[in-house]
MARLUMGU-887430 format. One record per residue (C-alpha): z, x, y; residue in three letters. Coordinates in steps of 0.1 Angstrom, whole numbers, plus 2048, in hexadecimal, padded with zeros to 3 digits. Each point is the difference from the previous one (the first is absolute). Layout:
BEGIN
(pt (Z, X, Y), "ala")
...
//
This chain:
BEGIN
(pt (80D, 884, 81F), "unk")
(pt (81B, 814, 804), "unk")
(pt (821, 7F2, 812), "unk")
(pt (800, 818, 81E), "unk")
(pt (7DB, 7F6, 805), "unk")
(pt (805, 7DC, 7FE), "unk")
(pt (823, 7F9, 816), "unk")
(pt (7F1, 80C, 81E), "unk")
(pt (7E4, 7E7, 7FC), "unk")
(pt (81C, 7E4, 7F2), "unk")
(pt (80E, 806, 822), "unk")
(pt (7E4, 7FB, 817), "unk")
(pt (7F8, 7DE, 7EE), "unk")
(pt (81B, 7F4, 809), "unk")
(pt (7FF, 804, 822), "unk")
(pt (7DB, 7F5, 800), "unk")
(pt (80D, 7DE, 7EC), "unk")
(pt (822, 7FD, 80F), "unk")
(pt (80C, 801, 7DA), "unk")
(pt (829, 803, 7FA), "unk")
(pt (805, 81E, 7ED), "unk")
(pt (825, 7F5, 7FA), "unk")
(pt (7EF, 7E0, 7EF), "unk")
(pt (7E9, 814, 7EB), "unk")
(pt (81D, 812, 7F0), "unk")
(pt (813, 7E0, 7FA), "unk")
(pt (7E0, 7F1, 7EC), "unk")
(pt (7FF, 821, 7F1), "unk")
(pt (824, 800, 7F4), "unk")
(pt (801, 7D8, 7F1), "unk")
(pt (7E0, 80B, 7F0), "unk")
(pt (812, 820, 7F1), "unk")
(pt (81C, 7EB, 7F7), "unk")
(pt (7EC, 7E5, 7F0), "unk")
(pt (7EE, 81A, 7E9), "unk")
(pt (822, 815, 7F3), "unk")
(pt (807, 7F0, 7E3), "unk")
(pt (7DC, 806, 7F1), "unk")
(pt (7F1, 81F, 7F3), "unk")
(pt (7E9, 80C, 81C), "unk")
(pt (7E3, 814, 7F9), "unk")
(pt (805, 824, 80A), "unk")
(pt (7EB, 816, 815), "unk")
(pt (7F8, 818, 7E3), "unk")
(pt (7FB, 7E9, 7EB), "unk")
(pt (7E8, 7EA, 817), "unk")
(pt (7EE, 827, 806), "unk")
(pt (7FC, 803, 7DF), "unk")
(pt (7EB, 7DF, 7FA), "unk")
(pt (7EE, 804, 81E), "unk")
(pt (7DB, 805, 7FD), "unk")
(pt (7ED, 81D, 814), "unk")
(pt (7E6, 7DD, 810), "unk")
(pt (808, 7E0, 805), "unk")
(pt (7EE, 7E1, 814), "unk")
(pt (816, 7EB, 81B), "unk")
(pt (7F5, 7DD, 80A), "unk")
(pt (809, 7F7, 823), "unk")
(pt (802, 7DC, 80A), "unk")
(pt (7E6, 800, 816), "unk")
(pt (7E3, 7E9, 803), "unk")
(pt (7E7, 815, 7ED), "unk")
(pt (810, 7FF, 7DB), "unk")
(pt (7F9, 7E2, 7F0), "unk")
(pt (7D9, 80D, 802), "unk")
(pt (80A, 824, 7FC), "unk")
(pt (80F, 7F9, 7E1), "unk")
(pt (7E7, 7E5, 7F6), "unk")
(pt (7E4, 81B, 803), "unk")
(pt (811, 81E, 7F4), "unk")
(pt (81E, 7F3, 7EA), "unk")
(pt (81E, 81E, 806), "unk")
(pt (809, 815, 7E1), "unk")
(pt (816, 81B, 7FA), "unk")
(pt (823, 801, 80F), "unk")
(pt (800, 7E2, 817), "unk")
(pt (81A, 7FB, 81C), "unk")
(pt (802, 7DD, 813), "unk")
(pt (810, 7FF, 825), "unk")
(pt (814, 7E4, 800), "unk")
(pt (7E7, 7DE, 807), "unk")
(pt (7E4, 816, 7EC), "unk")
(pt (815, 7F6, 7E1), "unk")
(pt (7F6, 7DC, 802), "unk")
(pt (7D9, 805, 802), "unk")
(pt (7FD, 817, 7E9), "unk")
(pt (811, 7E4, 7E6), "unk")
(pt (7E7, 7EC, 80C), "unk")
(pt (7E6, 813, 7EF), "unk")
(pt (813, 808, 7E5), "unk")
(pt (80F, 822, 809), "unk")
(pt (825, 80A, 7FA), "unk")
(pt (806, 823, 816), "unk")
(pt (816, 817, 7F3), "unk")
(pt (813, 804, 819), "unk")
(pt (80A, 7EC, 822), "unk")
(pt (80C, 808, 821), "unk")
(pt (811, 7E5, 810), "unk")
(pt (81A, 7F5, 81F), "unk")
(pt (7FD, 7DC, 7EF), "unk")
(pt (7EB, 7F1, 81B), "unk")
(pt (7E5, 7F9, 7E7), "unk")
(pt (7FC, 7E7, 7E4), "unk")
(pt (821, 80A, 7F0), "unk")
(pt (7F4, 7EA, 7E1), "unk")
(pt (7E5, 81A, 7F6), "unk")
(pt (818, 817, 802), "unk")
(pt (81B, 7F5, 7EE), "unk")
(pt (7E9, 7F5, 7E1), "unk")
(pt (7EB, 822, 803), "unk")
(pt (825, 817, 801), "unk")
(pt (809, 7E8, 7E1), "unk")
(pt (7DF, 80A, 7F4), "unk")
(pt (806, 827, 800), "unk")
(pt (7F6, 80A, 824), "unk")
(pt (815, 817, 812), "unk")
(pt (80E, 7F0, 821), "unk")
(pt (808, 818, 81C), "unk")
(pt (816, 7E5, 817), "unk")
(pt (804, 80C, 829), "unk")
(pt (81B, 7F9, 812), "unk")
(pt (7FC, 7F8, 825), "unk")
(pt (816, 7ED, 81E), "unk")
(pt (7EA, 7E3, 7FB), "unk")
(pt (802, 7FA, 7DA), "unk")
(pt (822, 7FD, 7F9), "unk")
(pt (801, 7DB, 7F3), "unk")
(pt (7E2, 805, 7EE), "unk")
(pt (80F, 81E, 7ED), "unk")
(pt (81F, 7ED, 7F7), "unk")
(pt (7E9, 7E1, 7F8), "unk")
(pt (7E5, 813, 7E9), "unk")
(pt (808, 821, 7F0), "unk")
(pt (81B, 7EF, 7E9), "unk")
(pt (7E3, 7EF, 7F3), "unk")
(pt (7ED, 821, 7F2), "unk")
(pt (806, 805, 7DC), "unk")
(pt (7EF, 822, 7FE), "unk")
(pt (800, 821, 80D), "unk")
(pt (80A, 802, 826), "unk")
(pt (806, 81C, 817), "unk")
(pt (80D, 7FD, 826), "unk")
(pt (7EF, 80F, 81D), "unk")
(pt (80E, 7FE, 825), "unk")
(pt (7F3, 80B, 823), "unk")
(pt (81D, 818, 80C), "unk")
(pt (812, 81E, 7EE), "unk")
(pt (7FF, 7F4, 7D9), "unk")
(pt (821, 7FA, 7EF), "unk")
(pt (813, 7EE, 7E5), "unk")
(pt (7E2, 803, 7E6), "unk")
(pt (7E7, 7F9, 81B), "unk")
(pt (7E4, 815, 804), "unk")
(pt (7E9, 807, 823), "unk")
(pt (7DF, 80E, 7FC), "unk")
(pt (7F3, 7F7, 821), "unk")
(pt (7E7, 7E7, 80A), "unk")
(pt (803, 7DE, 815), "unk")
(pt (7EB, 7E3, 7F7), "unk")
(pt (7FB, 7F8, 7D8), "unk")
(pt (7E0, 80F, 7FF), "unk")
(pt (808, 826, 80C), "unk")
(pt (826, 7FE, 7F2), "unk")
(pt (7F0, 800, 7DE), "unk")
(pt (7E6, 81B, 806), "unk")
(pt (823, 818, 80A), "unk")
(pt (80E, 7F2, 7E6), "unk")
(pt (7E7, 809, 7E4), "unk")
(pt (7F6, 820, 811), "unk")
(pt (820, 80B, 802), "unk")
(pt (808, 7FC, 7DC), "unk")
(pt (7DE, 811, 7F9), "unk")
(pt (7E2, 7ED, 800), "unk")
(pt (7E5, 81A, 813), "unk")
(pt (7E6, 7E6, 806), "unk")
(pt (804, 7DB, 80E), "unk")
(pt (7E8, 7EC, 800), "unk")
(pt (806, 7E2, 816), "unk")
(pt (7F2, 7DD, 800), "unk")
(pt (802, 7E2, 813), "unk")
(pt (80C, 815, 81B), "unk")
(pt (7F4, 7ED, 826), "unk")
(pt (80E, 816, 81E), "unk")
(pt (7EA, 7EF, 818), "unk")
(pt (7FF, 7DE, 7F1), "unk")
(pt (823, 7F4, 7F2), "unk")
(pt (80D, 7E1, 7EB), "unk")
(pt (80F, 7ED, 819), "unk")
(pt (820, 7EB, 7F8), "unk")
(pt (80D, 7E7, 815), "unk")
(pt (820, 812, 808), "unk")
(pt (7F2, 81E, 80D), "unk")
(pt (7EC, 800, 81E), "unk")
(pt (7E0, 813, 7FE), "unk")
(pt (804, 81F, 815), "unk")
(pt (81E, 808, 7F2), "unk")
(pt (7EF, 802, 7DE), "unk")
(pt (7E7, 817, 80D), "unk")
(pt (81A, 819, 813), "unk")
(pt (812, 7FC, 7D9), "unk")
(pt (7DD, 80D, 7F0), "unk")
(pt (7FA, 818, 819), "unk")
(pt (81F, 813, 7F5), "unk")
(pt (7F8, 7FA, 7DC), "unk")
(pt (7DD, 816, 806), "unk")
(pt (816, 818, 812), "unk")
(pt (816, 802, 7E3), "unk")
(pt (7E1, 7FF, 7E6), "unk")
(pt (7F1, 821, 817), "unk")
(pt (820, 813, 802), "unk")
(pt (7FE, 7FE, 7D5), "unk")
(pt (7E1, 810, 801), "unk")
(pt (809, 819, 818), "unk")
(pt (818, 80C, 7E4), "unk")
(pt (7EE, 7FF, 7E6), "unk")
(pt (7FA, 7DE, 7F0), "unk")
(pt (7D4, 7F4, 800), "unk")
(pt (807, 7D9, 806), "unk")
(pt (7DB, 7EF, 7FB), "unk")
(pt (7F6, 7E5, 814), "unk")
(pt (814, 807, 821), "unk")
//
């Protein structure tokens, strides 16, 4: 998704979700600053490996059978938490999408692995960025929510699941295929009271629909 498509949107989630734009840039500045002395994978170069289809597990309810029926292949992309039960059944993604609210561990031992980590950087992950993305050995490229800077890159998207879809459609995939993906019946963590997990996936279909407005055939929405 392009940047002038996406701000607009930025902006009216945070004032749906009272979110500090001023802290968003912060996190995304310590995360810039914690990734400068490594060699950061650049967009042409992450076009370049990108396949034309890839398969993206949400962390929803639904994919431990999903995948247990119908085991992903191809290009597979793990939003955040997704990471962990696909290791439980054996399955490495190749690539994650993460704000570090998931099972880090997965993470960390599938990046050392050889899976690309795209790491986000939001008001409300700042210790967990200091805390964690030191710890991946392998390849590791910064994302933020506001106007990209300092080796950071903004594709769009809001929750793990559709940041990865603008993320992979924007560096070429033309067909997503998404699984694990429960817009009407979320994983609920302790933390976060229900209904705001359901406002957060009803912007993540939004964001999903605006893709295929422009172009992109997501399966599975």
């Amino acid at each position: 998704m392009r940047l002038d498509a996406w701000l607009p949107m930025y902006h009216e989630i945070c004032r749906e979700f009272a979110y500090d734009e001023a802290a968003d840039a912060r996190s995304a500045e310590i995360l810039s600053s914690i990734l400068s002395s490594r060699r950061v994978p650049a967009v042409q170069e992450l076009m370049s490996e990108c396949p034309a289809k890839v398969t993206i597990c949400g962390d929803g309810p639904s994919l431990p059978e999903a995948i247990s029926s119908d085991p992903p292949r191809g290009y597979v992309v793990a939003a955040d938490g997704a990471t962990t039960t696909l290791a439980a059944s054996g399955l490495r993604p190749d690539a994650i999408v993460t704000d570090l609210d998931g099972d880090v561990e997965h993470q960390v031992t599938a990046n050392s692995m050889g899976t690309l980590v795209f790491v986000h950087g939001h008001g409300d992950n700042l210790d967990a960025i200091r805390a964690v993305v030191p710890r991946f050995e392998g390849r590791v490229v910064g994302t933020c929510q506001g106007p990209p800077s300092g080796g950071l890159v903004n594709m769009g998207g809001f929750t793990d699941g559709d940041r990865a879809a603008c993320i992979f459609s924007g560096l070429g995939a033309r067909k997503i295929t998404l699984v694990g993906f429960d817009f009407e019946r979320p994983s609920l963590k302790a933390s976060r009271p229900s209904d705001v997990k359901r406002r957060k996936l009803a912007w993540a279909k939004r964001i999903l629909e605006t893709l295929v407005e422009q172009g992109v055939r997501i399966d599975g929405l």
